[in-house]
C-alpha positions in Angstrom: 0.0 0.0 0.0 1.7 3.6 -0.7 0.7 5.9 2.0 -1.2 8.8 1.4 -0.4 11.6 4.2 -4.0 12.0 6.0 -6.5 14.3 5.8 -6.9 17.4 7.9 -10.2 16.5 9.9 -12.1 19.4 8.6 -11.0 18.2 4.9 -13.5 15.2 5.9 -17.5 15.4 5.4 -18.6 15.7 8.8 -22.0 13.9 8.4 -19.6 10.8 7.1 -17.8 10.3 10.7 -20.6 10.1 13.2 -18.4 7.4 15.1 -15.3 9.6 14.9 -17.3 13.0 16.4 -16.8 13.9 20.1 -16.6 17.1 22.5 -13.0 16.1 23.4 -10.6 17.1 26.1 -7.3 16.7 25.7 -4.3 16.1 28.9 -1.2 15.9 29.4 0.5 15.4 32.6 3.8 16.1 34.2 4.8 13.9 37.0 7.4 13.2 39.7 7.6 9.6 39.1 5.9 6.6 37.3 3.8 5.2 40.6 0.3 7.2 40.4 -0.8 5.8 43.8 2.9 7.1 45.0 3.9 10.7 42.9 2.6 13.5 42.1 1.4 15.5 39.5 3.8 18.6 38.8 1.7 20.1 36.2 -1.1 20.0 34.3 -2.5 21.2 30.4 -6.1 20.3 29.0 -7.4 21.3 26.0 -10.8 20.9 25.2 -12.5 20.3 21.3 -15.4 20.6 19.6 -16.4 17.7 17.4 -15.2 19.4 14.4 -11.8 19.4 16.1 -12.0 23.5 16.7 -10.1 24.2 20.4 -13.1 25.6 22.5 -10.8 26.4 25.6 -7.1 25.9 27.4 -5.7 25.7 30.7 -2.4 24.5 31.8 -0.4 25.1 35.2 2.4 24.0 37.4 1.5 22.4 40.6 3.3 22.3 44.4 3.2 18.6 44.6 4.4 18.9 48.5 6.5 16.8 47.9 10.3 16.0 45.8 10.0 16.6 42.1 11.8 13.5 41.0 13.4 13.1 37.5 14.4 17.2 36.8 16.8 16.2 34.1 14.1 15.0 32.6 11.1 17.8 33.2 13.0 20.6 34.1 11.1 21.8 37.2 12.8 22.3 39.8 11.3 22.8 43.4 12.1 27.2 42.5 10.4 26.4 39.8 7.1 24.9 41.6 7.3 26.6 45.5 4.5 29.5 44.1 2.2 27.3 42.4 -1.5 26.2 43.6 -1.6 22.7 44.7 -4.1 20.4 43.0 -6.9 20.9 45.0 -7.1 24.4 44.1 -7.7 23.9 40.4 -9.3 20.5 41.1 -12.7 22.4 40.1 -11.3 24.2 36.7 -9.8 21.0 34.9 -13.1 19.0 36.6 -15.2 21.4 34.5 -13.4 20.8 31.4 -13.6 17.2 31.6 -16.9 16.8 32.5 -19.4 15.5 29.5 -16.2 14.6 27.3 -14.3 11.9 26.4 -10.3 12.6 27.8 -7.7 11.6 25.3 -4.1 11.3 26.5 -1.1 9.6 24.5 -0.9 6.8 27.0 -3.7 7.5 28.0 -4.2 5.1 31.1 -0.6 6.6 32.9 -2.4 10.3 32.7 -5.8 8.8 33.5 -4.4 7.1 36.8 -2.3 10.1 38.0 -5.7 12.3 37.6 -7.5 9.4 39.3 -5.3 9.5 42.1 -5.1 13.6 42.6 -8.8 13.9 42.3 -9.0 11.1 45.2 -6.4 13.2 47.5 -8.9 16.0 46.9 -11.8 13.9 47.9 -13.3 14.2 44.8 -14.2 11.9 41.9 -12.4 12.2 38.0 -15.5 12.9 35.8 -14.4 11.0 33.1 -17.0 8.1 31.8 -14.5 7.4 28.6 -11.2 7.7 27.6 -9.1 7.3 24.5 -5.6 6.7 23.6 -4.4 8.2 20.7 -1.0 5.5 21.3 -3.2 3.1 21.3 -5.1 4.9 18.1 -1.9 5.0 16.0 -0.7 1.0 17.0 -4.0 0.1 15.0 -3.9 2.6 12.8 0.3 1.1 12.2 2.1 4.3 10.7 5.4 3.7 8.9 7.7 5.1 11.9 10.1 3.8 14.0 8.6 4.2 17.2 4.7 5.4 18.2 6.2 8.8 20.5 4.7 12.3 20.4 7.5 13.8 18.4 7.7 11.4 15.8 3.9 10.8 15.3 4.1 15.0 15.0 6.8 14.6 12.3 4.7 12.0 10.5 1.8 14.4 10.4 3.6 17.4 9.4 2.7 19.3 12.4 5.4 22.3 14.2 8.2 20.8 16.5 7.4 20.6 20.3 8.9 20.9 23.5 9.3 17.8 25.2 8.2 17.2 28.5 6.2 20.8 28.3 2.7 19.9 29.7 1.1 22.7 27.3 3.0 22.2 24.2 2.5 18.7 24.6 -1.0 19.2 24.4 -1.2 21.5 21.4 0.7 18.7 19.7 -1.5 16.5 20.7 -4.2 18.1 19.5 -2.9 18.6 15.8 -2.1 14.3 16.4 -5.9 13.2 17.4 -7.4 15.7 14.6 -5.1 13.9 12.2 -5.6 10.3 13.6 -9.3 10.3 13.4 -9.4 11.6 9.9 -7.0 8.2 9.0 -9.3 6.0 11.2 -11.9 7.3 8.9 -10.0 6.7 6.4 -9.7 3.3 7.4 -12.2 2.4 8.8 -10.9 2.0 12.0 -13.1 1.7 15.2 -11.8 4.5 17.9 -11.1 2.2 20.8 -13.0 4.2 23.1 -12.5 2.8 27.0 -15.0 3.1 29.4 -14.3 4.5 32.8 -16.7 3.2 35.4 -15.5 4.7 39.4 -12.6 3.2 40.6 -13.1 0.3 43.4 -11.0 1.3 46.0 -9.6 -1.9 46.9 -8.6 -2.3 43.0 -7.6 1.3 42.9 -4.3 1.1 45.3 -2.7 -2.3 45.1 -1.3 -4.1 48.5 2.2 -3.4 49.5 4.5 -5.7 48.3 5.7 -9.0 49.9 8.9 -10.2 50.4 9.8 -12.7 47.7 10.8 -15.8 49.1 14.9 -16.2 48.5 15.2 -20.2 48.3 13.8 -22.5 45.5 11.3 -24.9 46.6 13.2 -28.3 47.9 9.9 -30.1 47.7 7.7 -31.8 49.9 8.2 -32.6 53.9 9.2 -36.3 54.7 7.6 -37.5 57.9 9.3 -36.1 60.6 11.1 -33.4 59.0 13.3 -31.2 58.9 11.8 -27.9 57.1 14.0 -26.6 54.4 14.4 -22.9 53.8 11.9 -22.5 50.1 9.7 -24.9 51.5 5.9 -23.8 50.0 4.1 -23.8 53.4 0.2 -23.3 53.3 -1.8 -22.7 57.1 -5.7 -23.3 57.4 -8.6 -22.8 60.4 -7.9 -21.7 63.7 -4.4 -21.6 65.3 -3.3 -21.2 68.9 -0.9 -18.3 67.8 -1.8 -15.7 65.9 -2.0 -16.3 62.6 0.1 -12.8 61.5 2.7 -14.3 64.4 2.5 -17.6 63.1 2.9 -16.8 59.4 6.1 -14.2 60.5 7.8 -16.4 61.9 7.5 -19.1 59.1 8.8 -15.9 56.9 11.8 -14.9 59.0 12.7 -18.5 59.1 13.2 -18.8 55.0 9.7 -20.7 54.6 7.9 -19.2 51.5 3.9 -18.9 52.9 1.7 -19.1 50.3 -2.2 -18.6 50.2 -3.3 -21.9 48.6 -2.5 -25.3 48.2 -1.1 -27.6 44.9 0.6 -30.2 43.8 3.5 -28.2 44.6 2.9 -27.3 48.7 5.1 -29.0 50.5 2.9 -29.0 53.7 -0.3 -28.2 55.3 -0.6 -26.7 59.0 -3.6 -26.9 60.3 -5.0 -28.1 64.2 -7.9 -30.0 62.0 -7.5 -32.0 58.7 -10.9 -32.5 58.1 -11.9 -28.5 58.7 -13.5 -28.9 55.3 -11.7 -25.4 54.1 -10.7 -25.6 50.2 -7.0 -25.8 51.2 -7.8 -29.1 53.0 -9.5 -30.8 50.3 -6.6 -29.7 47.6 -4.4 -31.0 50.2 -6.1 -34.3 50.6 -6.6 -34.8 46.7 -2.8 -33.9 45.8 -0.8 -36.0 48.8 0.0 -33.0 50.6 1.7 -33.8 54.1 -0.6 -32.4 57.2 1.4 -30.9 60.3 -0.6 -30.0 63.3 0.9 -26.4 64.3 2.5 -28.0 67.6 4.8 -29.7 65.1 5.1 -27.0 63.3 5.9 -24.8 66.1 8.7 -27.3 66.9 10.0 -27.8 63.8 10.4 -23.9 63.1 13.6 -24.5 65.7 15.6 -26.3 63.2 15.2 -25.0 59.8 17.9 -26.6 57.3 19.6 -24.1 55.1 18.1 -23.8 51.1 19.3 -23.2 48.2 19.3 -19.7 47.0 17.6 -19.1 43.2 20.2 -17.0 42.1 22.5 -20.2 42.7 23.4 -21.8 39.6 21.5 -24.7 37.9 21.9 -27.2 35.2 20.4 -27.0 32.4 18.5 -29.8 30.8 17.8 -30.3 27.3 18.3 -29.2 23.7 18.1 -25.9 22.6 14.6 -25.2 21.0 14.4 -23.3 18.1 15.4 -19.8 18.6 15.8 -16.4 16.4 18.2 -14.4 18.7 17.9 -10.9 18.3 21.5 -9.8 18.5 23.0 -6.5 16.5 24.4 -7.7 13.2 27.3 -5.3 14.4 28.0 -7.1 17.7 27.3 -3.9 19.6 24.9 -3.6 22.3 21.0 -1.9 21.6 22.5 0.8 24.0 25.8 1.8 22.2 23.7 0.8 18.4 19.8 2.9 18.7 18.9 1.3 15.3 20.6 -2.0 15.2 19.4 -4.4 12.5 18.9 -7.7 13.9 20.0 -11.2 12.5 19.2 -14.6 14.0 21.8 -16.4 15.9 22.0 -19.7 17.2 20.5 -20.3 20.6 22.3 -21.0 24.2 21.2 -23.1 27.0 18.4 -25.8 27.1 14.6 -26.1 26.1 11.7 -24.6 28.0 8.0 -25.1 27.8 5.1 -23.5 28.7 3.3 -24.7 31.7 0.1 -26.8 31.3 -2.1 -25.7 34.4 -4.9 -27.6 33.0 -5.9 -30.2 30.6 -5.9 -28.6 27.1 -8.6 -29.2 24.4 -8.3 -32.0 22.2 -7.7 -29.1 19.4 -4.3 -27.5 20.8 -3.5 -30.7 23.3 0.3 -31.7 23.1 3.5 -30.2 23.6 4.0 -26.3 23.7 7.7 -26.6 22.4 8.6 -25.5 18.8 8.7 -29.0 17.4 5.0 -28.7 17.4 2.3 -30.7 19.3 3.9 -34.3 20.9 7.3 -34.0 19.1 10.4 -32.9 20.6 11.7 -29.4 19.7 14.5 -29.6 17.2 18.0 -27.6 17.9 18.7 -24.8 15.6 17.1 -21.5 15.0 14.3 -20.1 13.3 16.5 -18.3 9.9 15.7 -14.8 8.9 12.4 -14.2 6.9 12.7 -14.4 3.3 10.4 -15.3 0.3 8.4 -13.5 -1.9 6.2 -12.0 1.0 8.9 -10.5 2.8 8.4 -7.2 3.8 4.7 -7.8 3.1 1.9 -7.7 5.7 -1.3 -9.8 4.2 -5.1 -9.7 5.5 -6.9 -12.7 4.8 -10.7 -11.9 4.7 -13.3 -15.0 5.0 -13.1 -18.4 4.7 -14.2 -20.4 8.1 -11.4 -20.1 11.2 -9.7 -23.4 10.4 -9.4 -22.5 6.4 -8.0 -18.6 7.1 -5.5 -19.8 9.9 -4.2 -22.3 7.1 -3.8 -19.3 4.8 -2.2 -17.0 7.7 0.4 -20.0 8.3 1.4 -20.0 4.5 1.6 -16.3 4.6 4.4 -16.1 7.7 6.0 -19.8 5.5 6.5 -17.6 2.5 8.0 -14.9 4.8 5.2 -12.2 5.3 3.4 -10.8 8.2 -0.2 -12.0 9.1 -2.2 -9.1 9.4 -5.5 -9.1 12.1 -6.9 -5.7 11.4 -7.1 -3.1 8.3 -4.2 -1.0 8.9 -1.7 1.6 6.7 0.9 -1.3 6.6 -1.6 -4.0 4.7 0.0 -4.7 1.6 -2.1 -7.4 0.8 -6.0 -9.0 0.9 -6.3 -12.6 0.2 -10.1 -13.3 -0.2 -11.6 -16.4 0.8 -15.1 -17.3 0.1 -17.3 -15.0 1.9 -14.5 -12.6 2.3 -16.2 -10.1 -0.5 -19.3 -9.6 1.8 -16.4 -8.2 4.8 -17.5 -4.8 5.3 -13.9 -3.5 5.2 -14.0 -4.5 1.3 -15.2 -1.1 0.2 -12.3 0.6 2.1 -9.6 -1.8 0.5 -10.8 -0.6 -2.8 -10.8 2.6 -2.2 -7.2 2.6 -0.7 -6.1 0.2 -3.6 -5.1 -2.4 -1.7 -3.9 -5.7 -4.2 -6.7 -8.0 -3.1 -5.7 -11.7 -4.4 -7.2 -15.5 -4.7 -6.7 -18.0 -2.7 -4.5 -19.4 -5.4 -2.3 -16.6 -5.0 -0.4 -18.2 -2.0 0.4 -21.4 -4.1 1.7 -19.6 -7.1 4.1 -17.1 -8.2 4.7 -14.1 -5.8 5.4 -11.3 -7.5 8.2 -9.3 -5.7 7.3 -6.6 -3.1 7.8 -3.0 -4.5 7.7 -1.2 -1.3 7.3 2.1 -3.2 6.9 4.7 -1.2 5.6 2.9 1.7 8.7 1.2 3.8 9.1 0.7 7.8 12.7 1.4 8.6 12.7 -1.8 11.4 9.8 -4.7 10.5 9.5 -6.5 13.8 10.5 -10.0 13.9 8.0 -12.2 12.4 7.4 -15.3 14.9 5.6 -18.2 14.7 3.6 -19.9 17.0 5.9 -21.8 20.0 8.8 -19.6 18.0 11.0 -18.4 20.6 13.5 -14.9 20.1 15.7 -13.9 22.7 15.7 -10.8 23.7 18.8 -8.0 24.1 19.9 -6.4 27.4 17.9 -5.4 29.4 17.0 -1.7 29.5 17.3 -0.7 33.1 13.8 1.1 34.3 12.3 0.6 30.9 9.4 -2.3 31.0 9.1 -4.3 28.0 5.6 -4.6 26.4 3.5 -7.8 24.6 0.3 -6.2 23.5 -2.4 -8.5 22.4 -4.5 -7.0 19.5 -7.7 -8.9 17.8 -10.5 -8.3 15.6 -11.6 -4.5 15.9 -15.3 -5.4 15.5 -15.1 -8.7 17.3 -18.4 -9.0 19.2 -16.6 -11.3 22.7 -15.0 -9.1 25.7 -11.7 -10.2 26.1 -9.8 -10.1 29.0 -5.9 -10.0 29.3 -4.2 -11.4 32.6 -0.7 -11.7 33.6 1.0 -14.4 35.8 4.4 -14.2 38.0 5.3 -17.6 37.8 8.4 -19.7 40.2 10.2 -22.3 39.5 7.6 -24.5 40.3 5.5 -22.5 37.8 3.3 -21.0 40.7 2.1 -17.7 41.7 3.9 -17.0 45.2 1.2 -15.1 46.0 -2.4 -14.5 45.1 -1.1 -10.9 43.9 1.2 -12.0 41.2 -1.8 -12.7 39.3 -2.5 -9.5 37.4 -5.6 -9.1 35.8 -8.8 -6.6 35.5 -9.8 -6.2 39.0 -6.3 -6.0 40.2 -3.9 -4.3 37.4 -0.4 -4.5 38.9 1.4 -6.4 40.8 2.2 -4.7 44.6 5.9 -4.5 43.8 4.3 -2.6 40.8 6.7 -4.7 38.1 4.0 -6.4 36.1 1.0 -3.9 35.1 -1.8 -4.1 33.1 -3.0 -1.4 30.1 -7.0 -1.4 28.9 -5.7 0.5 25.7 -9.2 -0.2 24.1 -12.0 -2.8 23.4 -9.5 -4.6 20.8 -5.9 -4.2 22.4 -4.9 -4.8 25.8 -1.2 -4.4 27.0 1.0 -5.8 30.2 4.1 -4.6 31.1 6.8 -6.2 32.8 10.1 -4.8 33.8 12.2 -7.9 33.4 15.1 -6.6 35.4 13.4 -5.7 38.5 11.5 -9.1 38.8 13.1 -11.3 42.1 14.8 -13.8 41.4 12.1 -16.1 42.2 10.3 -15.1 39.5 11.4 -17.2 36.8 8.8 -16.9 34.3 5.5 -14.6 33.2 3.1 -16.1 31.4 0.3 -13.9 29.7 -3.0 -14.9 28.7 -6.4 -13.8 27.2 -10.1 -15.7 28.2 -13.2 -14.5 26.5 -15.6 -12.9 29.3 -18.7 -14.4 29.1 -20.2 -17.0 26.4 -18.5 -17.6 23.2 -14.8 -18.8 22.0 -11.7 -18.0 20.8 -13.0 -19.9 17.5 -15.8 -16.6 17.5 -12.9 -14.6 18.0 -10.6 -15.3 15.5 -6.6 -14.6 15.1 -5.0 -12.7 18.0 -1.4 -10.7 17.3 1.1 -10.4 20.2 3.9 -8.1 20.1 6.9 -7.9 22.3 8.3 -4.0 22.4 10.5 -2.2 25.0 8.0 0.1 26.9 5.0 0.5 24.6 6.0 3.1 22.3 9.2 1.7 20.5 8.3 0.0 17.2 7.8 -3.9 18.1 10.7 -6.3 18.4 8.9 -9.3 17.3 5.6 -9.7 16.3 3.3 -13.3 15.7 0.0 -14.2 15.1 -2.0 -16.9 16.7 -4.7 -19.1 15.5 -4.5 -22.1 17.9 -8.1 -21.8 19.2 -11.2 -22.8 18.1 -13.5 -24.2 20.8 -11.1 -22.5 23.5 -12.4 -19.9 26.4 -8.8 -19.3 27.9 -5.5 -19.1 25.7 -1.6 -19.1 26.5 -0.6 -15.6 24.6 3.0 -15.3 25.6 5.6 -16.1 28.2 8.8 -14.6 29.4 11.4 -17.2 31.2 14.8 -16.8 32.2 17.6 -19.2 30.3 21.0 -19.6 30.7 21.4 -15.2 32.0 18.8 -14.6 29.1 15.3 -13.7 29.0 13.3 -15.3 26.2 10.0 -14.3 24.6 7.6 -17.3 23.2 4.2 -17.0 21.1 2.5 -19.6 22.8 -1.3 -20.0 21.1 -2.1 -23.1 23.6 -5.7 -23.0 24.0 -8.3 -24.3 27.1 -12.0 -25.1 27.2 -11.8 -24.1 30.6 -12.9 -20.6 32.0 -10.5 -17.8 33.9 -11.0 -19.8 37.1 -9.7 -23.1 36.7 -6.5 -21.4 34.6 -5.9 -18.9 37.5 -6.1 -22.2 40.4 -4.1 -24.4 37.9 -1.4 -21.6 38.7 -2.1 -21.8 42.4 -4.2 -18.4 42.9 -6.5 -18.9 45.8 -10.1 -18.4 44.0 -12.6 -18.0 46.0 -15.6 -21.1 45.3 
């Protein structure tokens, strides 16, 4: 597709857009820190718009945050610079005014929402905000030839003035000249606005718990008869004790035991004064073989705990390497001395991983999770560097029933393309199954002159890609399902991003979750599951983004996870009635915070008759941190994936 710069918003027939048309009010945020339930807002800029996109009003200030103004390098204010300004309380009522009755857009947006959130709450107020959108998330659907999705270079790629980064105000004009722009493409897409609903914040879901102390010792297994304890030993308590149970469960802590709030295959004991209480952790510990120690024992036994072995100790390794496409700089430099490396694939280190199975899988995605494919052994080597006629080509296959277009997306990424889920600006392609010329988006493709192609197309002759003047500096790594990349470095206090996308118009509500996983592949505690009702972690490393109806993002900053943590596993069910198979293909993207162009990208169409589904995992290998598109699918709901884990959910 050659792109066509878009059009200025009052360029477009008004009585054409009635999705796209809004009273809008624009933010942008200057902040302390990251944390919203921690810092504070340093200043503040909203501009509001009428549907048309004409600015109706402006109001921007600095704020006395009370408090340390955190990164100056990067903002510039200083406490001088804030000492005479109103705190938020006093201009609470002005910027409430503004937002009242309109949807808030912010470029990311949930980070400004949040802080707002948590500044109106100070002030013992409520945010009126019933919707939001992102105009990041926008522009990731909307997939604009640049490098990376930031302020400035979407600003560039628009043609609008230079800003000043990091200037609450100017950062808001820009933004305004970015969101007129962006709707006028979505338009010219067709491209739902994922608008996000803002219901009133649950307190109890608004300001996570404080964090708990990551047991230090891996798990030695289970409690012979008569002891000793081992320090990592998974202890679970249940029913009334004769100490207190805070006391009790200290002292287990201070000893080296790792407490945890439910019971698997995996506890190595039960203390509890009453084996048949009846409570849920009893009956899990009857079913799995869990030893039962009355807290006398216990009690006793806490006198003599053996020494454990630390997780940052070193380990064997077992097994083949899987196959692997190491992103590494062709140059041998490091991402942080080389900004724009071009990556090649190198052969893998270490041994084979694969995904936990909580659960029993459906009979349509049963089997093994490694590369090899499903009940074969992974094969050593690495996955080579796409090429075929479809390289540098993103196709969208249109109709056909889920079995027949997931066929045709696998022949795409085989002949070295990208497997589009969405209409975007970076479709070069349509492959049109039967049924696929009653797809509403038809119209569009045709008027964008998008090469729509047979099915016979993909069995043929490919005619070599003429970029034209459409061409993405860095395509993201192309990845298969169970393909595994690893990643570079680290980046020290930047999180890295997978963000699930599916269909824009799918009907299903999806939800995103996150687990923290051990070497046992368990939770530690209930709060390293991450999900809707509870969006980060308490130690704040693993958080989840509602970026919009069709795209949902968690972010996990790999280099300050424990060393317990050994793996994060993120996954999607469908809320409610229907299936993956009613949702169709899923893309997952791996991308250092969430506005750097993606790393590597896949597409999964594992699930048909599936409610739950295995996006992605991060595990530690051999120093490394990998990333695998995983696309193993369950018949079974949230619930019974979250337990399978060992998150206590309640019956």
């Amino acid at each position: 597709m050659t792109f066509t710069p878009p059009l200025s918003l009052g360029a477009v027939r008004l009585p054409d857009l009635p999705d796209y048309l809004h009273d809008w009010a624009l933010v942008d945020v200057e902040t302390s820190g990251l944390t919203a339930r921690r810092d504070r807002v340093l200043s503040v800029a909203v501009i509001t718009l009428s549907p048309d996109g004409e600015q109706t009003d402006e109001f921007s200030t600095l704020l006395n945050p009370g408090c340390a103004p955190g990164r100056i390098d990067i903002h510039g204010l200083t406490p001088e610079r804030l000492s005479g300004a109103p705190t938020f309380d006093q201009v609470a009522g002005r910027i409430a005014a503004m937002l009242q009755n309109r949807v808030m857009v912010a470029h990311n947006a949930q980070f400004d929402y949040g802080f707002l959130a948590h500044e109106f709450a100070r002030a013992g107020l409520s945010l009126p905000v019933a919707r939001r959108l992102c105009t990041l998330s926008l522009n990731r659907q909307l997939d604009p030839p640049t490098t990376d999705l930031k302020l400035g270079t979407l600003s560039t790629h628009y043609g609008l003035p230079p800003l000043r980064a990091h200037d609450a105000l100017d950062d808001t004009r820009t933004l305004a000249g970015i969101l007129r722009a962006s709707l006028a493409e979505a338009a010219h897409l067709d491209v739902p606005l994922p608008l996000v609903p803002c219901p009133p914040r649950q307190d109890a879901q608004f300001i996570p718990k404080p964090p708990k102390a990551s047991c230090a010792f891996r798990n030695p297994g289970r409690v012979s008869q008569g002891g000793p304890l081992v320090q990592g030993m998974k202890i679970a308590v249940t029913g009334d004790t004769d100490t207190g149970r805070a006391e009790l469960l200290a002292r287990a802590v201070t000893a080296g035991l790792n407490v945890m709030g439910s019971v698997s295959k995996h506890t190595s004991a039960l203390v509890t004064n009453d084996s048949a209480t009846g409570s849920a952790k009893a009956r899990r510990a009857l079913a799995e073989g869990v030893p039962v120690i009355d807290e006398r024992s216990f009690l006793r036994m806490l006198g003599d705990v053996r020494p454990g072995t630390p997780h940052d100790a070193p380990a064997a390794v077992p097994g083949p390497a899987p196959e692997t496409a190491v992103l590494a700089p062709a140059s041998g430099t490091t991402p942080s001395s080389a900004p724009e490396p071009e990556w090649e694939s190198v052969p893998a280190q270490g041994g084979s991983a694969s995904a936990p199975v909580p659960a029993q899988a459906s009979a349509s995605a049963a089997g093994s999770l490694r590369p090899g494919g499903a009940g074969r052994p992974a094969k050593a080597g690495r996955l080579p560097r796409p090429t075929g006629p479809l390289s540098g080509r993103r196709v969208l296959v249109l109709g056909g029933s889920h079995p027949e277009a997931a066929s045709y997306r696998t022949r795409v990424v085989e002949l070295g393309g990208s497997a589009a889920v969405n209409l975007s600006a970076s479709v070069t392609d349509v492959v049109v199954l039967p049924g696929g010329h009653q797809d509403r988006r038809m119209g569009r493709i045709a008027q964008l002159a998008v090469p729509t192609h047979e099915p016979d197309w993909l069995d043929g002759t490919v005619a070599p890609y003429e970029p034209g003047a459409f061409r993405r500096p860095h395509a993201p790594r192309t990845v298969p399902r169970g393909g595994v990349v690893d990643l570079p470095a680290l980046r020290a206090g930047t999180p890295l991003s997978v963000t699930a996308t599916w269909g824009s118009r799918t009907a299903c509500a999806i939800d995103v979750v996150a687990f923290v996983l051990d070497n046992d592949e368990q939770v530690s505690f209930d709060e390293d599951f991450v999900f809707y009702g509870a969006p980060e972690n308490p130690a704040g490393t693993v958080r989840l983004l509602t970026d919009g109806p069709a795209e949902q993002t968690v972010t996990i900053d790999l280099a300050a996870l424990p060393p317990a943590a050994l793996r994060v596993v993120v996954a999607a069910a469908v809320d409610g009635e229907g299936t993956f198979g009613d949702v169709g293909p899923l893309q997952v993207a791996a991308s250092w915070g969430n506005v750097d162009a993606p790393l590597a990208r896949g597409t999964l169409d594992a699930a048909t008759t599936e409610r739950t589904l295995l996006l992605a995992e991060f595990y530690r290998r051999a120093g490394l941190w990998r990333f695998r598109a995983v696309g193993q699918g369950y018949d079974h709901g949230l619930e019974a994936l979250a337990r399978g884990y060992g998150v206590d959910v309640a019956d």
